[in-house]
C-alpha positions as CSV (number, residue, x, y, z in Angstrom):
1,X,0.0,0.0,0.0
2,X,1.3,3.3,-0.8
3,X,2.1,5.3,1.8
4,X,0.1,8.9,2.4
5,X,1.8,12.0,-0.2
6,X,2.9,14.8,2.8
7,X,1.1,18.4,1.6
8,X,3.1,22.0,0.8
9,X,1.1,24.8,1.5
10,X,2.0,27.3,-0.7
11,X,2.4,31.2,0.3
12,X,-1.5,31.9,-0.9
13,X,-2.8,28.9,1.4
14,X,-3.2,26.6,-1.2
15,X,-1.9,23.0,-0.5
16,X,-0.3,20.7,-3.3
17,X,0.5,17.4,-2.4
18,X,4.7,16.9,-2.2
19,X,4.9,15.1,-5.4
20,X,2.8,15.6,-9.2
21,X,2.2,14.3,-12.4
22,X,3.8,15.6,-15.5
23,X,1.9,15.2,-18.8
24,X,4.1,16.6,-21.5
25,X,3.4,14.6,-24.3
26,X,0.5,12.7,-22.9
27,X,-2.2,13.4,-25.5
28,X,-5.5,12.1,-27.0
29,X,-7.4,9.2,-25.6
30,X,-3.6,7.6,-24.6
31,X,-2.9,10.6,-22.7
32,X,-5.9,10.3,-21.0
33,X,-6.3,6.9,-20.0
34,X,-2.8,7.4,-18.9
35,X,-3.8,10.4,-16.3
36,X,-6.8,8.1,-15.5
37,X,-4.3,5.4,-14.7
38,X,-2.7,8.4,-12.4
39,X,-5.1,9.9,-10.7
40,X,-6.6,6.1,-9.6
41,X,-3.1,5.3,-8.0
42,X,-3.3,8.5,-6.1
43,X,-1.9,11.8,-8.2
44,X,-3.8,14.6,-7.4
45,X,-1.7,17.2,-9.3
46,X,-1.6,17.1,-12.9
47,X,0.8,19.5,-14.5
48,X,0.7,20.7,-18.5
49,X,0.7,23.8,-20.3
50,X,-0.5,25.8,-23.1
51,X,2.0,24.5,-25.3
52,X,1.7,20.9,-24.8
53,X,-1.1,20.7,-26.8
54,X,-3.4,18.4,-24.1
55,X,-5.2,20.9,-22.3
56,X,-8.1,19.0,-23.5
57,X,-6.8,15.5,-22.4
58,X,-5.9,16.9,-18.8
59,X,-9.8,17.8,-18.7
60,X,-11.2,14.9,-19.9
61,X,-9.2,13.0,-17.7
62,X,-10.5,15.5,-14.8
63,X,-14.6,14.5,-16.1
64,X,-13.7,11.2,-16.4
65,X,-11.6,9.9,-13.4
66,X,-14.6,10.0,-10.8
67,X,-12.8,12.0,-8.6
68,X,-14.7,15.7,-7.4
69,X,-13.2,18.8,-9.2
70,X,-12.3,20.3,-6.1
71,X,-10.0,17.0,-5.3
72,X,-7.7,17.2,-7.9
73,X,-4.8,20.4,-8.6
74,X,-4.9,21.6,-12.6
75,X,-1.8,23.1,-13.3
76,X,-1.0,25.1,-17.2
77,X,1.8,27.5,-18.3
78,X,1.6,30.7,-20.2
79,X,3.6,30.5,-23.4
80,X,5.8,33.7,-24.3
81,X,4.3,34.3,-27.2
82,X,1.0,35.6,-24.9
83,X,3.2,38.1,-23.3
84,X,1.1,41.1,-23.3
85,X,-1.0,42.0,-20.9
86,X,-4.5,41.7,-23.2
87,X,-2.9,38.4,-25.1
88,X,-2.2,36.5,-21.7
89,X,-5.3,37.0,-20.0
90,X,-7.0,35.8,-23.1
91,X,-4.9,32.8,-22.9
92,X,-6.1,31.8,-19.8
93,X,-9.5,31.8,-21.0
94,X,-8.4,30.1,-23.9
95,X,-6.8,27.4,-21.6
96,X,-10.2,26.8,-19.3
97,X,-12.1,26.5,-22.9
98,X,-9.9,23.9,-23.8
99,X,-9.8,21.6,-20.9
100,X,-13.3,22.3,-20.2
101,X,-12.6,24.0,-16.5
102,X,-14.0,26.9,-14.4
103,X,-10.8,27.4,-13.3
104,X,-7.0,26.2,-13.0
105,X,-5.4,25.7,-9.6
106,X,-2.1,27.6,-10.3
107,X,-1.4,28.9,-13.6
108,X,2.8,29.2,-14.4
109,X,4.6,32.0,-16.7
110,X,6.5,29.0,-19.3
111,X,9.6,31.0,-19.0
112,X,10.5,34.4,-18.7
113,X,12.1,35.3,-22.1
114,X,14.1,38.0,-20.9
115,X,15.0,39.1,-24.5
116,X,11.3,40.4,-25.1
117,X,11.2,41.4,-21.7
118,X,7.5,41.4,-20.9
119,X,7.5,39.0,-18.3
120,X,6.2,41.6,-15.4
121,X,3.4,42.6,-17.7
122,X,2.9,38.7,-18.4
123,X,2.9,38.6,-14.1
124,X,0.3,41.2,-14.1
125,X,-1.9,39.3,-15.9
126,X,-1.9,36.7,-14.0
127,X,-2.5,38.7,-10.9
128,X,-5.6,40.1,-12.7
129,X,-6.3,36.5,-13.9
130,X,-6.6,35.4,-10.6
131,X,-8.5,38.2,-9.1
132,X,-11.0,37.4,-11.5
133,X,-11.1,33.6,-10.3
134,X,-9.7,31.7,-13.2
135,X,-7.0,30.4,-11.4
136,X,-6.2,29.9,-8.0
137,X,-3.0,30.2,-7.7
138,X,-0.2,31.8,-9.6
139,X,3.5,31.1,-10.1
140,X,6.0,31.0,-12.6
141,X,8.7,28.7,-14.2
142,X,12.5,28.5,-15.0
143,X,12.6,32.1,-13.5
144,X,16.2,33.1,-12.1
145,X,16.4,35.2,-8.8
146,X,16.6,38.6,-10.3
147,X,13.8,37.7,-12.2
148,X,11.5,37.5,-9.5
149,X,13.4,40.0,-7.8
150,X,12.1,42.3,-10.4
151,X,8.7,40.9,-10.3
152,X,8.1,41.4,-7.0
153,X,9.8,44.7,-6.5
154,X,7.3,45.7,-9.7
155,X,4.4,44.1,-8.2
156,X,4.4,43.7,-5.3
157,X,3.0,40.0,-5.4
158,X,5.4,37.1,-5.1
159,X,4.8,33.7,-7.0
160,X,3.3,30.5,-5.3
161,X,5.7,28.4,-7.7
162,X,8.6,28.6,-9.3
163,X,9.1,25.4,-11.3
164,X,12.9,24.8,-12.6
165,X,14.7,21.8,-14.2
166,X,16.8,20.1,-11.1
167,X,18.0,16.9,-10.7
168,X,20.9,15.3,-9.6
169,X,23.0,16.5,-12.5
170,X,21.5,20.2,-11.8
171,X,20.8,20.6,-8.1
172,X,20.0,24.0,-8.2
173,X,21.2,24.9,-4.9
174,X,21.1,28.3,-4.9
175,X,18.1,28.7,-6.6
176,X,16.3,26.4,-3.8
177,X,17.7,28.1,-1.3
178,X,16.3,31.7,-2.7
179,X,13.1,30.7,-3.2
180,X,12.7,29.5,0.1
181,X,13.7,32.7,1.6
182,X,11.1,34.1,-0.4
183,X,8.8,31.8,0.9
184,X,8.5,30.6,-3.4
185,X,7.5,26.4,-3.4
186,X,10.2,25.1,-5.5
187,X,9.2,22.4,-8.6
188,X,11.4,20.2,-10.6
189,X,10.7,19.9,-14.2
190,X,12.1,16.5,-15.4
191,X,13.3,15.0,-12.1
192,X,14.9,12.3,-13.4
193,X,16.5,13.6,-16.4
194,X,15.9,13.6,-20.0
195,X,17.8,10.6,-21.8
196,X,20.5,10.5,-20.1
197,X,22.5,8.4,-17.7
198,X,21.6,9.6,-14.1
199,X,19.6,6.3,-12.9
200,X,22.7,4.5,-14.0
201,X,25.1,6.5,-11.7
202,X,26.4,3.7,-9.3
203,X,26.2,5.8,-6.2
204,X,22.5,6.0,-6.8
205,X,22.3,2.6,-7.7
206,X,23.9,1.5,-4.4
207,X,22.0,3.5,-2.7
208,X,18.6,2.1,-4.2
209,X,19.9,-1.3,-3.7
210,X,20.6,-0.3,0.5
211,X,17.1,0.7,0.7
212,X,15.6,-1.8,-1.4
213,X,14.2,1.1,-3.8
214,X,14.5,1.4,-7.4
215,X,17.1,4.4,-8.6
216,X,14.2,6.5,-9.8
217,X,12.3,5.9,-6.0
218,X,15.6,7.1,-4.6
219,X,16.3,10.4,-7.3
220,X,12.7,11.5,-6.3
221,X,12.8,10.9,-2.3
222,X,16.0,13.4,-2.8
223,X,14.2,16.0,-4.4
224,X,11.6,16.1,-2.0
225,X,13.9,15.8,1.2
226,X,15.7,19.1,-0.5
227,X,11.7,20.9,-0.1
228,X,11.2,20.7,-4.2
229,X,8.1,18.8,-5.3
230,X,8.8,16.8,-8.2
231,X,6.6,16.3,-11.4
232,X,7.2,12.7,-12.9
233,X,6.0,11.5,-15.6
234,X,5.4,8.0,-16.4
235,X,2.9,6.1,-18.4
236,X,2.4,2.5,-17.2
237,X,0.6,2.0,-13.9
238,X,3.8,0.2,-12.6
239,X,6.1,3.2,-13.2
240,X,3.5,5.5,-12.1
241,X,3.1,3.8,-8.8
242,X,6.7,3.5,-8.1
243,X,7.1,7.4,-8.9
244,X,4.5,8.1,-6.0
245,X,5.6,5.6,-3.6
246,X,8.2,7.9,-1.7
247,X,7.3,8.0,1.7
248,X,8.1,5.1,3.2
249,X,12.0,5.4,3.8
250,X,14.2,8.1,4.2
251,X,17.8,9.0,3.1
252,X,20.4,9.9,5.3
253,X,22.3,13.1,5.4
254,X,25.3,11.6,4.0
255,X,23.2,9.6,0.8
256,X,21.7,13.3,0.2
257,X,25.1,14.6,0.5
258,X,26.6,12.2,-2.6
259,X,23.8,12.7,-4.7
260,X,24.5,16.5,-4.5
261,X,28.0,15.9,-5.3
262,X,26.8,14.6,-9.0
263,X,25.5,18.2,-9.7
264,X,27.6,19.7,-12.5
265,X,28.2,23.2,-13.7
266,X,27.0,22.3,-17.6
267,X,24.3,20.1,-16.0
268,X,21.3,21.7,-17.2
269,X,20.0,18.7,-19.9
270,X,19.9,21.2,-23.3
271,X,21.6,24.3,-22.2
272,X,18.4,26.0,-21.7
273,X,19.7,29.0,-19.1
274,X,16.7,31.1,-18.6
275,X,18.6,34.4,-19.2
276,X,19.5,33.6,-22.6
277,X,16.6,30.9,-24.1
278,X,13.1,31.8,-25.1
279,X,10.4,29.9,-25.4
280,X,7.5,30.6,-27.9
């Protein structure tokens, strides 16, 4: 039996469980059997975004599990083409009208795209967004400090979320460590890597085998030791289930330690440094 999925309560009040479920690439009827599949082993926070293309599936999935609306945590991303202030707020809309909602739990900036610089009136947006009740909660994603140094200095309002890519190979300490002196929930954004060689590393692997975990159980249990709630995404029911079955052991300060010492300065997975990419 899986063992009960601790709760963050963000700086707004509203409470995500410690762990989610990623959906990039989960579309049509696959993608949503597969959150089905999810959401009956225990996920109650489905993550996607405008630009995945499966706003739709993430809502069918929501009609369809069984599950009360109010039970389950809708989470989509404002692409940086929607920038402006008018443009964003419309994409909202456009993002309940597609999955069929009254409203999304917390609604992310993609990425800031500092080149265009609109991202603070992109943040105001959201602020009136959630005035207006569309969404819950609002954060952003792959934001650097002195990006939401400037957001909230601008605004006024910090984010909920910031969601970044860490993972063993990117630990993102300093970036952890600001957001939570800002009282900002840090996500992770492929936890486990993207094709490469992480699970293989033998000191996870030795450490997996100690506990009697598989190297993805282990790779998760440290990101949420650290305080960052990881967004997995897997597709069978067996992968799913392993992903969310986190709570029963703990690691030690020195296991946590050597998996922090696999960070790497060039770790980020496709050099996508949030100062210098754009997304569209």
């Amino acid at each position: 039996m899986l063992n009960a999925v601790p709760q963050l309560t963000l700086n707004d009040g509203l409470r995500l469980p410690a762990v989610g479920f990623g959906t990039y690439k989960l579309n049509g009827t696959e993608g949503v059997n597969a959150m089905k599949k999810a959401v009956a082993i225990g996920y109650r926070l489905l993550d996607s975004a405008f630009n995945y293309e499966n706003e739709g599936a993430v809502g069918e999935a929501v009609k369809q599990c069984g599950l009360p609306r109010e039970e389950l945590l809708v989470t989509s991303k404002l692409p940086g083409r929607h920038h402006r202030y008018a443009e964003a707020l419309a994409t909202v809309e456009e993002s309940l009208y597609r999955a069929g909602l009254d409203y999304c739990d917390l609604y992310l900036i993609h990425w800031p795209n500092p080149k265009e610089d609109l991202y603070v009136e992109a943040w105001q947006a959201m602020i009136e967004a959630k005035k207006r009740g569309y969404v819950r909660s609002i954060g952003v994603c792959n934001f650097l400090p002195h990006h939401l140094e400037r957001l909230i200095l601008e605004t006024g309002v910090t984010p909920s979320v910031n969601q970044v890519e860490l993972y063993p190979y990117f630990s993102q300490t300093e970036q952890l460590a600001w957001d939570n002196a800002h009282g900002i929930v840090t996500e992770s954004w492929s936890p486990l890597g993207r094709g490469n060689r992480v699970l293989e590393e033998p000191i996870i692997r030795a450490i997996a085998e100690k506990h009697g975990k598989s190297p993805s159980q282990v790779i998760l249990r440290w990101h949420t030791q650290l305080g960052a709630l990881p967004i997995p995404k897997a597709v069978s029911p067996a992968h799913q289930q392993e992903n969310l079955d986190l709570f029963g052991f703990s690691l030690t300060q020195e296991e946590m330690k050597q998996i922090d010492s696999l960070t790497r300065p060039d770790g980020r997975t496709k050099n996508q440094d949030p100062d210098v990419y754009e997304e569209f």
